[in-house]
N, C-alpha and C positions, 0 to 999 in steps of 0.2 A: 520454456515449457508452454505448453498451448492448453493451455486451461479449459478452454469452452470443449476439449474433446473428453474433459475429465466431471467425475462424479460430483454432484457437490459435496458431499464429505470430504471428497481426497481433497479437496480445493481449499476448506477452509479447513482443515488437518495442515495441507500445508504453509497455511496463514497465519497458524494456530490461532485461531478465532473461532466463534459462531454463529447460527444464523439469526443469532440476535445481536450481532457485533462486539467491537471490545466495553470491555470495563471499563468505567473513567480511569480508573487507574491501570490500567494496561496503557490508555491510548496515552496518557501523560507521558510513561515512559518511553514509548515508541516515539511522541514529538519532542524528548529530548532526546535521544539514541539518533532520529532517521531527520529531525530537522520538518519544518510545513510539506507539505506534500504541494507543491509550486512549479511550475518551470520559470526558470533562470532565462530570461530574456538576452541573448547576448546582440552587442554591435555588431548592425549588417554593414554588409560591405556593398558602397552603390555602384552602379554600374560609370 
């Protein structure tokens, strides 16, 4: 979904959030459900 073409209600409706963020206790949950919000560095492959 391309969010920047959408409302910000529809956006944080679909984040169920709002434009004050989450609750501590919301975000608790969501970083044990979804894990740190990180990228995963993987082994490059050299030339």
């Amino acid at each position: 979904m391309d969010y920047y073409h959408y409302p910000v209600n529809k956006v944080l409706d679909e984040f169920k959030t709002s434009s004050k963020g989450l609750s501590q206790q919301e975000a608790e949950q969501r970083l044990e459900k979804y894990g740190l919000n990180e990228i995963k560095e993987e082994k490059k492959i050299s030339p």
